[in-house]
C-alpha positions in Angstrom: 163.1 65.7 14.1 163.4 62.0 15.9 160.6 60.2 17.1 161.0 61.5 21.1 158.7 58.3 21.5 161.2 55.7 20.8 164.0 57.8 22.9 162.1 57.8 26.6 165.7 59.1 28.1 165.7 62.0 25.6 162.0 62.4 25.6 162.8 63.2 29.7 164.9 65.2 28.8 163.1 67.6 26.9 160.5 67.6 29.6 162.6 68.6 31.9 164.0 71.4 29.9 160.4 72.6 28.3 158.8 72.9 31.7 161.5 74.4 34.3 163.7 77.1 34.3 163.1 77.4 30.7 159.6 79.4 31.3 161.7 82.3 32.6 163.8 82.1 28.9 162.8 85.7 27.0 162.0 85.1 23.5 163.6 87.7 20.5 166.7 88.8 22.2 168.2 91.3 20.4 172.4 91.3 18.8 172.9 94.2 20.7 171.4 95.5 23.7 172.2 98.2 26.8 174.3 96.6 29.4 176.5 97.7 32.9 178.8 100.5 31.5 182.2 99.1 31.4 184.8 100.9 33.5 187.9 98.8 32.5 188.9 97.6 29.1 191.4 95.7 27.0 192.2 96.8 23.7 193.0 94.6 20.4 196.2 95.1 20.9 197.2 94.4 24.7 195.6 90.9 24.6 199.2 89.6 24.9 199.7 91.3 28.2 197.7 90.3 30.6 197.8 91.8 34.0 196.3 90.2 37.4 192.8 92.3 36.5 192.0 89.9 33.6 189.7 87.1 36.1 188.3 88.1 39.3 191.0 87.0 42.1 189.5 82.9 43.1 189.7 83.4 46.7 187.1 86.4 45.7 185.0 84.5 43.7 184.6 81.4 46.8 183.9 83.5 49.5 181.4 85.1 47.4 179.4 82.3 46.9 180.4 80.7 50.1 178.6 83.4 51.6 175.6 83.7 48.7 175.0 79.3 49.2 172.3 79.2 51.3 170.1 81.9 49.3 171.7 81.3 45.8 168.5 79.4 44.0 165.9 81.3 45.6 167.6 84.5 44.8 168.8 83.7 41.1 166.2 81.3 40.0 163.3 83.0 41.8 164.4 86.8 41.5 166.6 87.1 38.8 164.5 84.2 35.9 168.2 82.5 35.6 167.9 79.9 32.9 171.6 79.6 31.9 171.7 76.3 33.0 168.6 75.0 31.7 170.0 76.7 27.9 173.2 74.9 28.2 171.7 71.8 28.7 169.3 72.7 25.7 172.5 73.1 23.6 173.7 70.0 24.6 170.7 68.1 24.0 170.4 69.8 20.2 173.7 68.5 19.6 172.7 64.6 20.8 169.7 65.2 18.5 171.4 66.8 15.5 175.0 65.3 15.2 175.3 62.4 17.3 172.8 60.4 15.9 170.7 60.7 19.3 173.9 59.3 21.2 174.4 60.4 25.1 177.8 61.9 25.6 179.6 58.9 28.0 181.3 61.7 30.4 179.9 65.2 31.4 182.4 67.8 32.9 179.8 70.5 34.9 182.3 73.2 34.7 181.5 75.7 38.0 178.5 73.7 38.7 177.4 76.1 41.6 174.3 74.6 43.9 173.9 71.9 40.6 171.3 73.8 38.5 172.3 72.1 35.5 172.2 68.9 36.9 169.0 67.6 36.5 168.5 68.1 32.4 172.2 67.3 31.8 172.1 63.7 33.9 169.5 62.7 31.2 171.9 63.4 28.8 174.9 61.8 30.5 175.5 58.0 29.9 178.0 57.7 32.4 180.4 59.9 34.9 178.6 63.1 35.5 181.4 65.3 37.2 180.7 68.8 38.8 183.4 71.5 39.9 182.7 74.7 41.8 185.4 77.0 43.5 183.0 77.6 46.4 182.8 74.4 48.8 179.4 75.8 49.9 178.3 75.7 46.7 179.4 72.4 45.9 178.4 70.6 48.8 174.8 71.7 47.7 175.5 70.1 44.4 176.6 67.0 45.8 173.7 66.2 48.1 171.7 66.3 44.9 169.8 63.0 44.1 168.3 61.7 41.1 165.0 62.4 40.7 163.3 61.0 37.4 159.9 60.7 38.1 157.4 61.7 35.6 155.8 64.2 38.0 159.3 65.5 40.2 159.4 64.9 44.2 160.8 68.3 44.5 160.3 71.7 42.1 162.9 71.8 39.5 163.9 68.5 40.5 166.7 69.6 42.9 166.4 66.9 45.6 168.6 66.9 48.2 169.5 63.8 50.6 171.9 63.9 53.5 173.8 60.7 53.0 172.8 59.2 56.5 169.2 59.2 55.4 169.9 58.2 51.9 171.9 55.1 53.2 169.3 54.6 55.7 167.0 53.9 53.0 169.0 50.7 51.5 168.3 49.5 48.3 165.4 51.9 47.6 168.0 54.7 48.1 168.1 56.9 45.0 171.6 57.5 43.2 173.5 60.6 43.7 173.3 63.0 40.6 177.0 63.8 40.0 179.3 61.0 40.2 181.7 62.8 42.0 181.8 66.8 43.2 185.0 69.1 44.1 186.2 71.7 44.6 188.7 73.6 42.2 189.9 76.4 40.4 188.9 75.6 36.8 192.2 76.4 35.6 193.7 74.1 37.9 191.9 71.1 38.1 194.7 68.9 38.8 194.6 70.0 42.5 190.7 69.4 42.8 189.8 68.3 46.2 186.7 65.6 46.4 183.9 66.2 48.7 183.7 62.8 50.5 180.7 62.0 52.7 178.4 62.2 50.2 178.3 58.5 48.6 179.6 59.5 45.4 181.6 56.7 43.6 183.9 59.4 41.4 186.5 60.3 43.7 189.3 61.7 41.2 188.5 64.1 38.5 189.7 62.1 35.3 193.0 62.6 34.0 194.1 64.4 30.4 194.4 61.0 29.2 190.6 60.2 29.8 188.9 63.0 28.6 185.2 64.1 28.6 183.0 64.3 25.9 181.1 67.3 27.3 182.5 70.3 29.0 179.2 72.7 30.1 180.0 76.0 32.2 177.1 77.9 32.8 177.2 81.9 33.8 181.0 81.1 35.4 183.0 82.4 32.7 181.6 85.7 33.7 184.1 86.0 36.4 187.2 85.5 33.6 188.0 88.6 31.0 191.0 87.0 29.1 189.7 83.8 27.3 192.7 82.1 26.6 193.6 80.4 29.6 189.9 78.7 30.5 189.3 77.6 26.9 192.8 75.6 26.8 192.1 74.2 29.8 188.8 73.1 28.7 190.3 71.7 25.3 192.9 70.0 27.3 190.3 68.2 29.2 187.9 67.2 26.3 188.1 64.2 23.8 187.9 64.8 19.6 184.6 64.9 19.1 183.5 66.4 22.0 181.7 69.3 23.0 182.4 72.5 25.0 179.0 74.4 25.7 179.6 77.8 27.6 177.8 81.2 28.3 179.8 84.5 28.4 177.6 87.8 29.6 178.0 89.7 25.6 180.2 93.5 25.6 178.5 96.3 23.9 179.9 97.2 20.3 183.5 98.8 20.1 187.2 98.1 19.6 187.5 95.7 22.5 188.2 91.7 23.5 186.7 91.9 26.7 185.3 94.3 29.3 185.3 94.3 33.2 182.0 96.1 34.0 180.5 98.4 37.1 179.3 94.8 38.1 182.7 93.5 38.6 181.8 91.3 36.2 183.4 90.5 32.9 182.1 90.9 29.1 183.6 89.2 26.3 183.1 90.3 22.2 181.8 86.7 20.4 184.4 87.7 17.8 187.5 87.2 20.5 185.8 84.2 22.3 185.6 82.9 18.4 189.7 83.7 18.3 190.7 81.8 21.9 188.7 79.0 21.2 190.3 78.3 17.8 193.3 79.0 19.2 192.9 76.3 21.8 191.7 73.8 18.9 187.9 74.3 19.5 186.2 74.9 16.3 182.1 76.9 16.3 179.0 75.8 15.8 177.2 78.5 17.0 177.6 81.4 19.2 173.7 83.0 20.0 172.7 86.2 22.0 170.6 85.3 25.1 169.5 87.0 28.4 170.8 84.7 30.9 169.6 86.6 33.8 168.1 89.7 35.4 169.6 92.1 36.8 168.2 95.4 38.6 165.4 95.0 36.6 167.1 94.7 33.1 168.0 92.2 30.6 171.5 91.1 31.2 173.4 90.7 27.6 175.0 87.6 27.2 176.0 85.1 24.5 175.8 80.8 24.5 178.5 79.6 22.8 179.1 75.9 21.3 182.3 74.8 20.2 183.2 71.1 19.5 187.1 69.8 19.0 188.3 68.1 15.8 
């Protein structure tokens, strides 16, 4: 254990994570539990062929949440006791404080960063460029008008403040900083083509190349919408440095002779085992892969798993 004392950033931190979303975090979750009954599935031995069913079609995915914006936190956070976010950031922060000698990570990638939920915990954790991606512009736009907001006691619940950028420059040098560095919009697998939300006062206005990579990849409850692993997770490799960390949720499959699942949600279920195999195939080695409940869902525990992997 450190002395949280002489760490005030980390000591933040941990606030932040110990007294939001976190309450809604279910204690003695289970390996195995009831899920949606899957209705497609890929066996052992098809994983080499995949067919156009193994993610959910992007262009499905954004006008999902393009449509789902306006009510997303209210709904999820409110309805559903989310706390992915809030247990990736947790992950993270276990790392700083158990391998890197209570060391921030100098560049944050907030893989499908949604409305910004995992903003606020991970920005205490972030030294420097704090990037977010989300397919859905609505989504990200929400993320981008996020503004910092470190105060002991928070301005606004769950310290999601949110600025229009006329009124935050109206304010001058009292004007708090923008959360993310920079926001765009992207398909995760092809972040090459991100576009950058301007208007917002955020100084990151390209995402940073192969050659500049981050030292923290986080996706939280995104992977969800992917059933074959390999693709995302050598993307994500590609994009982070030796050393680094890749912290991601997957919702968990029920026992059987399968990689992944698509289930009656539409969703996608992945076996730890297979995740295990595409991230070591992508050059990500595991620290620990543990069952959780990221979400509720008609009234039921939803099964999922928090993975961390780091890169050698």
């Amino acid at each position: 254990m450190i002395a949280l004392a002489k760490h005030p950033i980390l000591a933040l931190a941990v606030y932040y994570m110990t007294t939001q979303i976190s309450a809604f975090h279910p204690p003695n979750i289970p390996q195995i539990s009831h899920g949606p009954v899957p209705n497609t599935k890929t066996s052992l031995a098809s994983t080499a062929q995949k067919s156009d069913d193994s993610r959910t079609a992007p262009k499905v995915v954004a006008s999902k949440f393009d449509s789902y914006a306006a009510t997303f936190e209210s709904h999820l956070v409110g309805n559903l006791k989310y706390c992915a976010p809030n247990d990736v950031a947790r992950a993270a922060l276990d790392r700083i404080t158990s391998t890197r000698n209570n060391n921030l990570y100098a560049s944050a990638l907030d893989a499908g960063c949604g409305t910004g939920l995992a903003g606020p915990p991970l920005r205490q954790l972030v030294e420097g460029s704090l990037i977010g991606v989300d397919i859905s512009s609505k989504m990200a736009e929400l993320a981008a008008e996020l503004v910092v907001d470190d105060a002991v006691e928070p301005v606004v619940k769950d310290r999601l403040r949110r600025c229009a950028e006329t009124a935050r420059v109206a304010l001058g040098s009292e004007a708090p900083n923008r959360l993310y560095d920079g926001v765009f919009t992207a398909d995760l697998l092809n972040l090459d083509d991100a576009t950058f939300l301007d208007g917002y006062g955020c100084d990151v206005e390209e995402i940073p190349s192969k050659s500049e990579p981050f030292e923290l990849i986080v996706s939280a409850d995104v992977l969800c919408y992917f059933g074959a692993m390999d693709e995302i997770l050598q993307a994500f490799s590609g994009r982070l440095a030796v050393g680094g960390d890749c912290i991601f949720t997957t919702e968990r499959m029920k026992a059987g002779d399968y990689n992944w699942v698509e289930t009656s949600s539409g969703r996608f279920a992945q076996s730890p085992g297979y995740v295990e195999r595409m991230a070591a195939e992508a050059g990500l080695v595991k620290v620990s892969q543990t069952a959780f409940t990221p979400r509720m869902e008609s009234g039921e525990k939803v099964l999922g798993t928090l993975h961390v992997f780091t890169k050698k």
